[in-house]
Structures are given as structure tokens and as C-alpha cells.
C-alpha positions, -999 to 999 in steps of 0.1 A, spaced: 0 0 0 16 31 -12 2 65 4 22 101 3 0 119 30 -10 93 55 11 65 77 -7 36 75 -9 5 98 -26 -23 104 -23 -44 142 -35 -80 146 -46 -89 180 -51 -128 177 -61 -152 199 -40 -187 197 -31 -216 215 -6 -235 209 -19 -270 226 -51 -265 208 -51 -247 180 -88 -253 168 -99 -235 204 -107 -202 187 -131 -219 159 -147 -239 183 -148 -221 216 -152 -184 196 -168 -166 225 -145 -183 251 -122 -168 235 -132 -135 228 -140 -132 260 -105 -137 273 -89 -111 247 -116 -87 253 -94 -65 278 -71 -60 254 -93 -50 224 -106 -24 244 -71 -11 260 -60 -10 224 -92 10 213 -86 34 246 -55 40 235 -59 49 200 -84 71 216 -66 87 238 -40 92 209 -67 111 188 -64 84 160 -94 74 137 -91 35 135 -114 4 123 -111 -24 140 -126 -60 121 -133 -91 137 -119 -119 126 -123 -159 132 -99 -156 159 -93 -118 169 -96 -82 153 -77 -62 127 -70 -25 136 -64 -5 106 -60 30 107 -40 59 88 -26 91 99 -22 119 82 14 131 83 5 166 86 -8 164 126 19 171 138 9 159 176 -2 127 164 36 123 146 54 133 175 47 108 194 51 82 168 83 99 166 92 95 199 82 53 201 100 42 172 114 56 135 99 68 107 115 68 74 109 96 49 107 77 18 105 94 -16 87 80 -48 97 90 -85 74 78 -107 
């Protein structure tokens, strides 16, 4: 996915287990219900972070996409300070 104005992302939240990894298909609220907590820190968080996001359930979890538009500036600062972002340039 190529975009010159916005970062794009996309976070999987899944829920797997190792010992029985049909659980999620057949115990689907069982485990919804224990990943719950964490689909809704992650949507307090974007919140909190002034992001727009879209979060898609999935046989065994959520999709969170969002994008962010590289000209607010308080949203990119603290990107900025969590991790890098590359400046990339596109001729063509």
C-alpha cells in the first residue's frame, strides 16, 4: 500500500493456542472473551491518541487499521518518539 500523505498501519490482535489450535473456531466466544481486555485497552489507547481506527473481527481476533495523516503534527510526535519513521521518496 503506497500513500504520500498518511502513515498507514494495520495491528493483529489474535487469539492462539498452541496446545489446541482449533480452540478459537470452536470455543469463539470463550475466547473472545478472554482477549476482550485487550481489544478495548487497544481501542482506549488509539483514543486517547486522537487516531481514527477500524477495528474488524476476525475468526480468531480483530484487525485494527488506521491511517494518519502526516500533517498532525501531535499525532507524529509521538510516533516519533516510540519508534522511527522513514521519509521515503517516490519518483514515478
Amino acid at each position: 500500500v503506497w500513500d504520500k500523505e498518511n502513515i498507514l498501519g494495520v495491528l493483529d490482535l489474535e487469539y492462539v493456542n498452541s496446545k489446541h489450535k482449533a480452540e478459537s473456531y470452536l470455543n469463539a466466544k470463550k475466547c473472545y472473551d478472554k482477549i476482550e481486555p485487550v481489544y478495548n485497552l487497544i481501542c482506549n489507547i488509539y483514543d486517547n491518541l486522537g487516531i481514527n481506527f477500524m477495528a474488524i473481527t476476525t475468526g480468531q481476533g480483530y484487525h485494527f487499521s488506521f491511517r494518519i495523516p502526516t500533517h498532525n503534527l501531535k499525532i507524529m510526535k509521538k510516533l516519533q518518539q516510540i519508534g522511527n519513521i522513514e521519509k521515503i521518496s517516490y519518483s514515478g
